[in-house]
LUMKEDO-324011 format. One line per 2 residues: number of its first residue (from 0); for each residue x, y, z of C-alpha. Coordinates in Angstrom, 3 decimals, padded with zeros to 6 digits. Each point is the difference from the previous one (the first is absolute). Example, Ala and Ser with C-alpha at 12.3 -4.5 7.8 and 13.67 -1.06 7.14 Angstrom:
% LUMKEDO-324011
0) 012.300,-004.500,007.800  001.370,003.440,-000.660
//
This chain:
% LUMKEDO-324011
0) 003.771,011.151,017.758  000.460,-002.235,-002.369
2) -001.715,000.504,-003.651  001.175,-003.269,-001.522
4) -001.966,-001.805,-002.812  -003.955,-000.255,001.196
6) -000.898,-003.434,000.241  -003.990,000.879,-001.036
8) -003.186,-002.131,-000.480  -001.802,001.460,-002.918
10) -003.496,-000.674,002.133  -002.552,000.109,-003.716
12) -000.850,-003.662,001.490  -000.652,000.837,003.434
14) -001.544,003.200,-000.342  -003.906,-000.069,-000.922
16) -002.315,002.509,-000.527  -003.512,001.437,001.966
18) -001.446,003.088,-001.013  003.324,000.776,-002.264
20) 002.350,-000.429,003.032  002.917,-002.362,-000.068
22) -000.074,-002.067,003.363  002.378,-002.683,001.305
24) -000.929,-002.038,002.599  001.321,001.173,003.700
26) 000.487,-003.761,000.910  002.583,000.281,-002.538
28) 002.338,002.849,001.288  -000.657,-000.876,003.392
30) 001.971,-002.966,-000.905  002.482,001.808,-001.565
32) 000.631,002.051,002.584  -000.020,-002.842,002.632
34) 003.269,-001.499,-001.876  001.324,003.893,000.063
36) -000.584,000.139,003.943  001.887,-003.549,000.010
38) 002.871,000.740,-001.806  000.562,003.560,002.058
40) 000.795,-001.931,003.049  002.059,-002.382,-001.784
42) 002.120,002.536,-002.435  000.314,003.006,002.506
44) 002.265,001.826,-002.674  -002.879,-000.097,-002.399
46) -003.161,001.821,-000.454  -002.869,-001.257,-002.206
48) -002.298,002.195,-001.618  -003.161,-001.075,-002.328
50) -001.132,002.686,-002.503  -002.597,000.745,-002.180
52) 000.176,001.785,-003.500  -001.719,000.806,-002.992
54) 001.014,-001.453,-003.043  -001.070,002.995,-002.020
56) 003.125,002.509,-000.094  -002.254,003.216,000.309
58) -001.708,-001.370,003.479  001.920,001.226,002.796
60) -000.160,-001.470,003.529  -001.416,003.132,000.829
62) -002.725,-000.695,-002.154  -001.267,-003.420,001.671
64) -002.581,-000.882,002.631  000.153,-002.151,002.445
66) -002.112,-002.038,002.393  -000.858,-003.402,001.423
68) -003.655,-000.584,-000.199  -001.503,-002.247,002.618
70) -003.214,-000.406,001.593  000.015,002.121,002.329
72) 001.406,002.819,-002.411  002.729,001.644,-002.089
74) 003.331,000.351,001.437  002.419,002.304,-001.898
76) 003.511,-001.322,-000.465  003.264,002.638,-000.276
78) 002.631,-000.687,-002.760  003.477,002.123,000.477
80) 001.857,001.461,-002.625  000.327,-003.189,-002.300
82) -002.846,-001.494,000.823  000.827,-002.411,003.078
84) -002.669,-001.225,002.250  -000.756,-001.388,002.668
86) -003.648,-001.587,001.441  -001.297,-000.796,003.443
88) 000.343,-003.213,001.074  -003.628,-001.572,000.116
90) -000.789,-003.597,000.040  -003.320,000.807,000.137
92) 000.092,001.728,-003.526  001.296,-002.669,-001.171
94) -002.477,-001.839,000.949  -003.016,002.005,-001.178
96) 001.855,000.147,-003.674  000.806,003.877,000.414
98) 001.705,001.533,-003.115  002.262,003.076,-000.455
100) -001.709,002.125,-002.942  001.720,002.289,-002.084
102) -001.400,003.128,-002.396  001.487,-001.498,-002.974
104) -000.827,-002.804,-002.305  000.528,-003.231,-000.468
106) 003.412,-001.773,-001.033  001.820,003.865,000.486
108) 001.442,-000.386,002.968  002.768,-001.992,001.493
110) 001.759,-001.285,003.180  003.425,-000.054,000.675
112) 002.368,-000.149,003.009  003.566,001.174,000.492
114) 002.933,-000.362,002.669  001.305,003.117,001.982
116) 003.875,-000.873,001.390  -000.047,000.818,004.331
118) 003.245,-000.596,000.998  002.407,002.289,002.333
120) 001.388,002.663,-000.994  002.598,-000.416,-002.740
122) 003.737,000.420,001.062  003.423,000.466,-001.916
124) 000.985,-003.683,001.345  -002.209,-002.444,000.199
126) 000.094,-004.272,-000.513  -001.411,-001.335,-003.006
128) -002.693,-002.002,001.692  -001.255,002.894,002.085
130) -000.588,002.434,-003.314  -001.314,-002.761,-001.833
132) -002.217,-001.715,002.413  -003.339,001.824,-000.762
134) 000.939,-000.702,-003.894  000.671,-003.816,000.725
136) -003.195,-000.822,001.502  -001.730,001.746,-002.783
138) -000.536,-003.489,-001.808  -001.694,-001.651,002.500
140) -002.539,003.218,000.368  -000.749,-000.169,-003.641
142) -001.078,-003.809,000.315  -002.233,000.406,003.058
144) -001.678,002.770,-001.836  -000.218,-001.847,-003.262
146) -002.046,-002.305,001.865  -002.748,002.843,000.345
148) 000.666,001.423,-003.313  000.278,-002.740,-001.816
150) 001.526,000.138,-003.359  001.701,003.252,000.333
152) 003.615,000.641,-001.129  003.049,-000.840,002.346
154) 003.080,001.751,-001.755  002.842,-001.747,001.430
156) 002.175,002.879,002.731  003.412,001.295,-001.486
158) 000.503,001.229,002.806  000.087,003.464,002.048
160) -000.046,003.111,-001.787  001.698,003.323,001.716
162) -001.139,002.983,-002.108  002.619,002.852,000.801
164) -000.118,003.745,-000.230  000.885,001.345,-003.512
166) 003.812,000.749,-000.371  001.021,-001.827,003.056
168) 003.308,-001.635,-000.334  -001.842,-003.413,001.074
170) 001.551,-003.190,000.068  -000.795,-003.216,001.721
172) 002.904,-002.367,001.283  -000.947,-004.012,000.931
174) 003.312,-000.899,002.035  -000.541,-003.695,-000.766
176) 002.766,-002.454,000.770  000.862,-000.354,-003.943
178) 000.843,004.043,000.002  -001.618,002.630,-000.324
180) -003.848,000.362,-002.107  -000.131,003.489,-001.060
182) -002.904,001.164,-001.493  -000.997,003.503,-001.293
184) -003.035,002.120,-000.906  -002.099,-001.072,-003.557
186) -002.947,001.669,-001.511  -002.334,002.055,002.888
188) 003.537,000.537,001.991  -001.086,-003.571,001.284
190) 002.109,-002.785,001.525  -001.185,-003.679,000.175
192) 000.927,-002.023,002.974  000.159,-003.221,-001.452
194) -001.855,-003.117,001.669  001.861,-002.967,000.111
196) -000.213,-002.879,002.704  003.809,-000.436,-000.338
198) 000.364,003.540,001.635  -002.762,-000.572,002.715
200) 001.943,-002.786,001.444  003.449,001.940,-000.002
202) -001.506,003.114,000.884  002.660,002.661,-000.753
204) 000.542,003.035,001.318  -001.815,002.788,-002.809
206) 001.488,003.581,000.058  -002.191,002.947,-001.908
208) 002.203,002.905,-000.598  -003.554,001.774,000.043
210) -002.994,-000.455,001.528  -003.023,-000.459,-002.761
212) -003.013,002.404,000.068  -002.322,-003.529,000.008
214) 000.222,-003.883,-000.416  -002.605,-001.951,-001.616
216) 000.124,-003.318,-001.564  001.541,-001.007,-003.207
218) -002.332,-002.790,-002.153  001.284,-001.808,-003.379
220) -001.019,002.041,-002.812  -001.307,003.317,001.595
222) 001.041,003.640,-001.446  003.599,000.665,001.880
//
């Protein structure tokens, strides 16, 4: 799974208020989740998930409630552990202007959306452009989606970050055909894969002394 930097929509705009309940329009996320359904059959290695938070530190996920109101009735909605979501896919919601309503107030709560990494199972050997596929075609995820969450932040990728157990004698090797990249644990016993087109189109052979515990991606200027 792959924590990375949220990309969130801060929704005080979108979200209004009836009978001190913040709603956003379904229409809304139904598009959102349209694009998400797109891109999953276009990026197989990557899983899209939309969430919904509070902005107020002391409200849990735990704490909110959740349905889509339409005309026929209320229609509860699940959120996991960090607040991902999904709806059912109703055109004809859409069409009668159904919202999803929330027990909080207005301008508190946010929406944000994050990538979880699907690849195969992670071996000691493996070719550059086969570990770093699922990171590569992160750009082109983050401008489909910006087109439904418009103005939210794209940090640019770094590149692939292998988080490794603690006290593991870790090390990464790139066998590229200038010698040999060898790259060793920071902060958070972490190792960044860098990203770099030059490396895609060699594609070198990429040896890990020891498998990591998790990969997730690596954006410019988030907490190593």
């Amino acid at each position: 799974m792959w924590a990375g930097t949220l990309l969130a929509l801060l929704l005080g705009g979108i979200l209004t208020m009836a009978e001190d309940n913040a709603r956003v329009p379904y229409e809304y996320v139904y598009k959102i989740q349209k694009t998400k359904e797109k891109l999953a059959q276009t990026y197989t290695n990557l899983n899209v998930a939309v969430r919904m938070k509070s902005r107020q530190p002391a409200v849990k996920v735990t704490d909110l409630d959740v349905y889509i109101e339409t005309k026929t009735g209320n229609h509860p909605v699940l959120l996991g552990r960090n607040g991902e979501f999904t709806v059912p896919m109703r055109p004809d919601w859409v069409a009668e202007n159904a919202a999803i309503v929330v027990n909080q107030p207005k301008g508190s709560m946010a929406l944000d959306w994050n990538c979880s990494l699907l690849s195969d199972r992670m071996t000691n050997r493996m070719r550059y452009q086969e570990l770093m596929r699922a990171v590569a075609n992160l750009p082109a995820v983050q401008a489909e989606m910006a087109r439904v969450f418009p103005g939210a932040p794209t940090p640019p990728v770094l590149g692939m970050k292998l988080v490794f157990p603690a006290n593991s004698d870790a090390v990464v090797v790139l066998r590229t055909k200038n010698g040999e990249r060898i790259l060793k644990p920071g902060l958070n016993h972490a190792i960044t894969i860098p990203l770099e087109q030059a490396l895609l189109e060699e594609n070198p052979e990429v040896w890990l002394k020891v498998l990591p515990e998790k990969a997730e991606v690596d954006y410019k200027n988030s907490p190593n």
